[in-house]
C-alpha positions as a printed NumPy array, in Angstrom:
array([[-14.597, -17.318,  46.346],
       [-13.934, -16.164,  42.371],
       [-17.036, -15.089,  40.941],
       [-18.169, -17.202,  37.71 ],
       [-19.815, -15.645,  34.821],
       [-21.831, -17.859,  31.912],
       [-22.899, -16.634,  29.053],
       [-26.076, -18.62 ,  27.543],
       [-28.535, -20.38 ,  29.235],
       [-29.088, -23.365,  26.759],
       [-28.326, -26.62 ,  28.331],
       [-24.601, -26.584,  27.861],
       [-24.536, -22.772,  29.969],
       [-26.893, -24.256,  32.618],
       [-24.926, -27.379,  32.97 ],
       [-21.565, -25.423,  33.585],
       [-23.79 , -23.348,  36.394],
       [-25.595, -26.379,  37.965],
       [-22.567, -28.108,  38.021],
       [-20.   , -24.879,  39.403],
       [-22.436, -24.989,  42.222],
       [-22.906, -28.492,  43.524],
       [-18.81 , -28.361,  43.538],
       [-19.114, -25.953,  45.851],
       [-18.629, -22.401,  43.942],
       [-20.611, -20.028,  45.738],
       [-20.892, -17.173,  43.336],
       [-22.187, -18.015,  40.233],
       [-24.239, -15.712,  37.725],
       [-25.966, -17.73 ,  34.781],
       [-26.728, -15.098,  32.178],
       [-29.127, -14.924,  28.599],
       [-29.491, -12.227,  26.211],
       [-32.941, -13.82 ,  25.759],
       [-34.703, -16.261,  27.953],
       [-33.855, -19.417,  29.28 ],
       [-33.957, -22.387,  27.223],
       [-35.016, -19.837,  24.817],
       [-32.348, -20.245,  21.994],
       [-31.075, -23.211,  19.652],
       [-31.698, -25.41 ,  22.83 ],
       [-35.52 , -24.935,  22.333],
       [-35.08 , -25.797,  18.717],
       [-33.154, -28.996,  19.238],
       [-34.485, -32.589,  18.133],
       [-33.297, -33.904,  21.277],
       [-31.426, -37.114,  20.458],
       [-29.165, -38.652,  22.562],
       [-26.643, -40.867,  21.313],
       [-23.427, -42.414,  22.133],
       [-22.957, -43.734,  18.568],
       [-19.885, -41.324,  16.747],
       [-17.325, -41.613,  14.451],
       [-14.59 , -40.949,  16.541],
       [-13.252, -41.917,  20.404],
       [-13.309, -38.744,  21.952],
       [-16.877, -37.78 ,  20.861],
       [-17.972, -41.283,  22.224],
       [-16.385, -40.727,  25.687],
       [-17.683, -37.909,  26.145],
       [-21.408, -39.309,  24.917],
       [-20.56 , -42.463,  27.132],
       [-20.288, -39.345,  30.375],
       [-23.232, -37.999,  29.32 ],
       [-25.872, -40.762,  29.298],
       [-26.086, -41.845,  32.498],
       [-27.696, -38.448,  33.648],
       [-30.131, -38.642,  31.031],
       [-30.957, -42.263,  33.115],
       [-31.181, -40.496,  36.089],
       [-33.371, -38.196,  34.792],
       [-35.572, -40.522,  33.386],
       [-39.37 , -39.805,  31.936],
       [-40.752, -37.343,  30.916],
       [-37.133, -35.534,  30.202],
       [-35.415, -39.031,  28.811],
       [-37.3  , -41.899,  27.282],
       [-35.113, -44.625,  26.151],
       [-35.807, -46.067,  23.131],
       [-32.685, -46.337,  21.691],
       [-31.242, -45.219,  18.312],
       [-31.517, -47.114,  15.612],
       [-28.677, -47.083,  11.966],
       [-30.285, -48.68 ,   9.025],
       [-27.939, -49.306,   6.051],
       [-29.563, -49.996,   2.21 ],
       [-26.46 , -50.401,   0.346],
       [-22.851, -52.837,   1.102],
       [-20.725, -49.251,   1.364],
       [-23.02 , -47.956,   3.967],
       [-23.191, -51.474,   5.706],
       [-19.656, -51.427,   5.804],
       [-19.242, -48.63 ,   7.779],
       [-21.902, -49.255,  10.34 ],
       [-20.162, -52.204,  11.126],
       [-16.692, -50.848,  11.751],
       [-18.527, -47.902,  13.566],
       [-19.774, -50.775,  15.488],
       [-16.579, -51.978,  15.864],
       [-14.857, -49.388,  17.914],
       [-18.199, -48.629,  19.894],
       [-17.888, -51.973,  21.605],
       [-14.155, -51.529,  22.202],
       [-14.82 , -48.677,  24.298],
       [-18.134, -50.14 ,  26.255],
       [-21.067, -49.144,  23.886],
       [-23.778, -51.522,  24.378],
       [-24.24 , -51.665,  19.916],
       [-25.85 , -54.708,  18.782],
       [-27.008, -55.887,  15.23 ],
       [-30.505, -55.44 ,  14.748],
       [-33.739, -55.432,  12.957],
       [-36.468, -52.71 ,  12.237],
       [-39.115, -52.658,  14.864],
       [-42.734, -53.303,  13.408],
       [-44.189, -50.18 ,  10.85 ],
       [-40.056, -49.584,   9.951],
       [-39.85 , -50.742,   6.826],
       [-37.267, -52.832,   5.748],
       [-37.329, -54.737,   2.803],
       [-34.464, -52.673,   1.427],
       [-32.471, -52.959,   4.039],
       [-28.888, -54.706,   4.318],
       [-28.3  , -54.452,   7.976],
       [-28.937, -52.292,  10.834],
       [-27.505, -51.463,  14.603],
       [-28.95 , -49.869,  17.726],
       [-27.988, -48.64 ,  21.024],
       [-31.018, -49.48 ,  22.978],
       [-29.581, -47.336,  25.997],
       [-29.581, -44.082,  23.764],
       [-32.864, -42.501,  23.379],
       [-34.877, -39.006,  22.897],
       [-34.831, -36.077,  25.309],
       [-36.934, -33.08 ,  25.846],
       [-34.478, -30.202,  25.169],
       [-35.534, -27.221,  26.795],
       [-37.709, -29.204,  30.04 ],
       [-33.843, -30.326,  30.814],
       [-32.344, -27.229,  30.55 ],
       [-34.94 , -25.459,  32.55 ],
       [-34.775, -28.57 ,  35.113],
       [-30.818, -27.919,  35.026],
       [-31.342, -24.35 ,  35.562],
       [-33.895, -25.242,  38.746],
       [-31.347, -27.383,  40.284],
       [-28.715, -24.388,  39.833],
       [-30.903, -21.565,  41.257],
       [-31.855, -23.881,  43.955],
       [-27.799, -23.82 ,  45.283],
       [-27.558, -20.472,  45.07 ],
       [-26.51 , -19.668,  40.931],
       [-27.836, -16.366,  40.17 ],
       [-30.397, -16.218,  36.846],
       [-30.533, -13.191,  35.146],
       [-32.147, -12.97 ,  31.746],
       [-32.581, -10.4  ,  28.946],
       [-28.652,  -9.785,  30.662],
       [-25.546,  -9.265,  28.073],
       [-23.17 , -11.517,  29.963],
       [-20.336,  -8.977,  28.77 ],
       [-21.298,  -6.352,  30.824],
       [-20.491,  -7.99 ,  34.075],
       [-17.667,  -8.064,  36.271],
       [-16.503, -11.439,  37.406],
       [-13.243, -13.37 ,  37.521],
       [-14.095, -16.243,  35.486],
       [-16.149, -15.886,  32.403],
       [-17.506, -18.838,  30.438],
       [-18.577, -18.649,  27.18 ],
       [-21.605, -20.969,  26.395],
       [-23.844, -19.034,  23.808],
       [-24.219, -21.957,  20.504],
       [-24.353, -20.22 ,  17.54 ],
       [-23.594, -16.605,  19.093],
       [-20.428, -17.454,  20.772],
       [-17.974, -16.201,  18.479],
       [-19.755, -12.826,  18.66 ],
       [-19.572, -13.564,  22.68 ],
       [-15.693, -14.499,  22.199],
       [-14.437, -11.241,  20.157],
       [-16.56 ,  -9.053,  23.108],
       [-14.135, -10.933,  25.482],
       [-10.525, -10.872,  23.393],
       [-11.207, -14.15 ,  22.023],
       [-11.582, -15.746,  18.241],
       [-13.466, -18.871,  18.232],
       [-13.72 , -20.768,  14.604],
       [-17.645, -20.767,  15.201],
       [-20.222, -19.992,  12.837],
       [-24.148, -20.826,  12.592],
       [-25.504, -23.421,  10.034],
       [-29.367, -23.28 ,  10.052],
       [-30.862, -26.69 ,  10.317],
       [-34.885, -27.11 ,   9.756],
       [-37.272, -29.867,  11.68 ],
       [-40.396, -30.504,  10.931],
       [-43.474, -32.06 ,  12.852],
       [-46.251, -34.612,  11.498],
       [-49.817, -34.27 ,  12.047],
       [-50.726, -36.566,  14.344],
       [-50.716, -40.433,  13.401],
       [-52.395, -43.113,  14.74 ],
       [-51.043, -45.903,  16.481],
       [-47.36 , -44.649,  17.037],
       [-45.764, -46.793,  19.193],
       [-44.232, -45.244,  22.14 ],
       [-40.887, -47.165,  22.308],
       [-40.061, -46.357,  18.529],
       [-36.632, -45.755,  18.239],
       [-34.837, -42.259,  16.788],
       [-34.061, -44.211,  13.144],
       [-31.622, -43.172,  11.048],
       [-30.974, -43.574,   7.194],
       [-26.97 , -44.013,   7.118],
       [-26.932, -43.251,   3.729],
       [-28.964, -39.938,   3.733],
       [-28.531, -38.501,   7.636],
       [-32.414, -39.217,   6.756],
       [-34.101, -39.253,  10.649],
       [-37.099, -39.299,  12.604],
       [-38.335, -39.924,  16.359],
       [-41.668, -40.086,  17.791],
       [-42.803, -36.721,  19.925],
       [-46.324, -37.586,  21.53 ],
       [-48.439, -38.627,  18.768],
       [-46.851, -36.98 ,  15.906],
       [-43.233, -37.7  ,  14.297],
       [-40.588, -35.119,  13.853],
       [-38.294, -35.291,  11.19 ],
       [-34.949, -34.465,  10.195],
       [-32.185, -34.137,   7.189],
       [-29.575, -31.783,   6.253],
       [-30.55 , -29.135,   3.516],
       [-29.195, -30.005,  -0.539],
       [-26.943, -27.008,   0.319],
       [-25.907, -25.621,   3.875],
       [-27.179, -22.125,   4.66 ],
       [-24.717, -20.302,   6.874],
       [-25.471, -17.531,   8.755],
       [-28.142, -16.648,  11.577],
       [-31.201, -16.344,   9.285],
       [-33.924, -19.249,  11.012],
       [-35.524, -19.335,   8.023],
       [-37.943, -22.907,   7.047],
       [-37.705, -23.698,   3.179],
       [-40.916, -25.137,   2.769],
       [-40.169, -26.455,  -0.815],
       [-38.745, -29.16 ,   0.781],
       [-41.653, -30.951,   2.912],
       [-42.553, -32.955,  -0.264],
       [-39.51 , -34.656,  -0.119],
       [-39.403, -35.328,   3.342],
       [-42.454, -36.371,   3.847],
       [-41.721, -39.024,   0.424],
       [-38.661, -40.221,   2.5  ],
       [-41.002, -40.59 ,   6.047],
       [-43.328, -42.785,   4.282],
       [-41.214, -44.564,   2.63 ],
       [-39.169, -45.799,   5.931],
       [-42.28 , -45.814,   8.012],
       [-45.411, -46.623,   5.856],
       [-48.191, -45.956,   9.01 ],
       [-47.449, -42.357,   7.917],
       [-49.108, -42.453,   4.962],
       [-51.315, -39.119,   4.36 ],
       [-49.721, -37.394,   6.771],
       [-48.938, -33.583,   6.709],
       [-46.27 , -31.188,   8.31 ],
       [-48.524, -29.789,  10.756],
       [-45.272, -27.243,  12.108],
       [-42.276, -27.088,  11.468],
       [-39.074, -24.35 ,  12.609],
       [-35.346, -23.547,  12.149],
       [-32.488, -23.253,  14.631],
       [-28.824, -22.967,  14.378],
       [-25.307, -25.208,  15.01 ],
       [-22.154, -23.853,  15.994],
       [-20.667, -25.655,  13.727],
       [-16.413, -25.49 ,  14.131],
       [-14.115, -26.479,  10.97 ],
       [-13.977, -30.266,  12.454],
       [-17.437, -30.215,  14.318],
       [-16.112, -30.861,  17.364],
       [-16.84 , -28.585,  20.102],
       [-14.349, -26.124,  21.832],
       [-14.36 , -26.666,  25.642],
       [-11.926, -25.284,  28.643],
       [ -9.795, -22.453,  28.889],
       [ -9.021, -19.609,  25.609],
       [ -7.807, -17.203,  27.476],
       [ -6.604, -15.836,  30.788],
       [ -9.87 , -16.434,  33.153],
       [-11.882, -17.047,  29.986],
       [-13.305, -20.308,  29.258],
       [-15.617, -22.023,  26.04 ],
       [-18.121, -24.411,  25.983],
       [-19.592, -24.101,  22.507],
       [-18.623, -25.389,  19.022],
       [-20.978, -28.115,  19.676],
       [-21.715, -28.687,  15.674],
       [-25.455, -29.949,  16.601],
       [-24.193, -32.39 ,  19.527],
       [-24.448, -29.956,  22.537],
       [-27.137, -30.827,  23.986],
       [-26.698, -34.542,  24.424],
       [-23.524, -33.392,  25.518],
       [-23.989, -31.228,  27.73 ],
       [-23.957, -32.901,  31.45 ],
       [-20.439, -34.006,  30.935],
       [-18.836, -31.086,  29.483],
       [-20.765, -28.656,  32.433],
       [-18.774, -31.531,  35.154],
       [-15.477, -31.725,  33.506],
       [-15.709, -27.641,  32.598],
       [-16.931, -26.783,  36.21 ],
       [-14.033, -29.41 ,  37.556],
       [-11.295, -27.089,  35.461],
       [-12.365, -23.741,  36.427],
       [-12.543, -24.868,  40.363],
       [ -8.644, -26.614,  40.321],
       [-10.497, -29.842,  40.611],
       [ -9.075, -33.452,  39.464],
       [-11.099, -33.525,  36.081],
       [-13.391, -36.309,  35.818],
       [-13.012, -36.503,  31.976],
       [ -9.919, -35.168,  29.507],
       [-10.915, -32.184,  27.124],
       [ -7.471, -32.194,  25.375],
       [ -8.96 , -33.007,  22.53 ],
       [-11.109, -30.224,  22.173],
       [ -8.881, -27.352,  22.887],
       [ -8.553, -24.214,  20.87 ],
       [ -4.803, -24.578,  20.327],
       [ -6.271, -27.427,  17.742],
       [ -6.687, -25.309,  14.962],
       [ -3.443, -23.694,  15.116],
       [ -1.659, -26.958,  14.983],
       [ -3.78 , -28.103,  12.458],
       [ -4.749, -31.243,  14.282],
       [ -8.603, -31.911,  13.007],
       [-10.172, -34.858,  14.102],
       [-13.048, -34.776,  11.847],
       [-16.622, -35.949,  13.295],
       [-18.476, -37.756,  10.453],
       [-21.898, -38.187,  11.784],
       [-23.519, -35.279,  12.196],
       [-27.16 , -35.381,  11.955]])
């Protein structure tokens, strides 16, 4: 059988391996120019969500969750994720959001803040109780496990470019257009640096709080063990692979935190760390084949991880000749020749 090359073993690489091998590929090499689980999937805030702006990205959320359920605690705890809306515009869009998530089968419901949310200044609000929080790198490495364990080859600290193989999958995040170009192949990828930062620890947190999200701001925070970790796109984006924390903004965030959930009050940032997207010019991702034997699974735009276990089936389905279990037309390269953008509007 062909051997299979992947470059990057974040979750989407590792889900493209595990997957190529419980199909029944034989000869699979899962490479890193670092470590496992060691890049912008260690950085990750680990939401998963089935809540987007558009169909496609929904369907492909909607093939993702249930192996997040399978997986189950510690790697998945369902709490749901939780859209609060403070002014009628913002409202307004929830609900048709709303509106085409239960066309297509999302479980969204109107709801309320749980108790310590505060919402006095809130319109209106929606959940997805079957969404939840993840632990980013524990499922990669888990994926990776499950991979090595039928037969995929690990090698790390191993430039995925300098091996021989007949298929070669590009799955490096941020790095992939540098990947691509090593290969033949442009990819409309470049890194936006995104910053999270972690509580001290607070009292009381309860453990089923929900990931809740500010419409209006992208403002976000989930619960991680007895701190919170928080969330919000910088006043300007900062492009380019510098991981860089701007620490002149943990006043503001930490305003905003206690604000929406008062039981943080005199809290501090006790850590806090940078990490990259891959973003692409609509922030949807690029998945199945660029070239001749060459084939992408990056352009994720801050979504990859969540979305990971179906793109590494319906990827691993293409490169084997197999009836796909879900359509990528939608995110294939040829896109941005055409022109034909289907922009994603939340991205958190």
């Amino acid at each position: 059988m062909a051997r299979i090359v992947v470059a990057g073993a974040g979750a989407a690489g590792a889900s493209v391996a595990y997957h190529l091998a419980e199909l029944g590929a034989d000869d699979v090499v899962l490479c890193d120019r670092g470590s496992v689980a060691g890049g912008a999937t260690s950085k990750a805030m680990g939401g998963v969500r089935q809540q987007f702006s558009t169909e496609a990205e929904v369907r492909l959320a909607q093939a993702s969750i249930g192996f997040f359920e399978d997986l189950g605690s510690p790697f998945f705890e369902q709490v749901g994720y939780l859209f609060l809306a403070t002014t009628e515009a913002a409202l307004a869009e929830l609900e048709d959001r709303a509106e085409l998530h239960r066309s297509l089968g999302v479980p969204v419901v109107d709801a309320q803040a749980p108790e310590g949310v505060r919402d006095d200044d809130v319109l209106g609000a929606v959940a997805c109780w079957s969404d939840g929080v993840a632990d980013p790198p524990a499922v990669a490495l888990e994926l990776v496990r499950r991979a090595a364990a039928r037969g995929v080859e690990v090698r790390e600290q191993t430039d995925a470019t300098a091996l021989d193989g007949d298929a070669f999958v590009i799955a490096a995040g941020p790095w992939s257009a540098e990947v691509g170009r090593a290969v033949g192949v442009e990819l409309p990828i470049r890194p936006l640096c995104r910053q999270l930062l972690e509580t001290g620890p607070i009292t009381g947190l309860p453990p089923g709080l929900p990931m809740t999200v500010e419409a209006e701001t992208g403002f976000h925070f989930r619960r991680r063990g007895d701190r919170l970790v928080l969330a919000m796109s910088d006043p300007q984006p900062r492009w380019g692979f510098d991981e860089v924390v701007d620490e002149s903004l943990y006043g503001d965030r930490l305003a905003r935190l206690v604000h929406r959930y008062p039981p943080a009050a005199g809290t501090r940032i006790d850590r806090a760390w940078a990490g990259l997207y891959d973003m692409t010019p609509d922030a949807h991702p690029i998945l199945g084949l660029v070239a001749d034997g060459v084939y992408a699974a990056c352009g994720f735009s801050g979504h990859g991880f969540m979305q990971s276990p179906a793109v590494g089936r319906a990827l691993a389905e293409e490169i084997l000749g197999l009836e796909p279990s879900f359509d990528l037309s939608s995110y294939r390269l040829e896109r941005f020749e055409a022109d034909a953008l289907f922009q994603e509007d939340l991205v958190l």
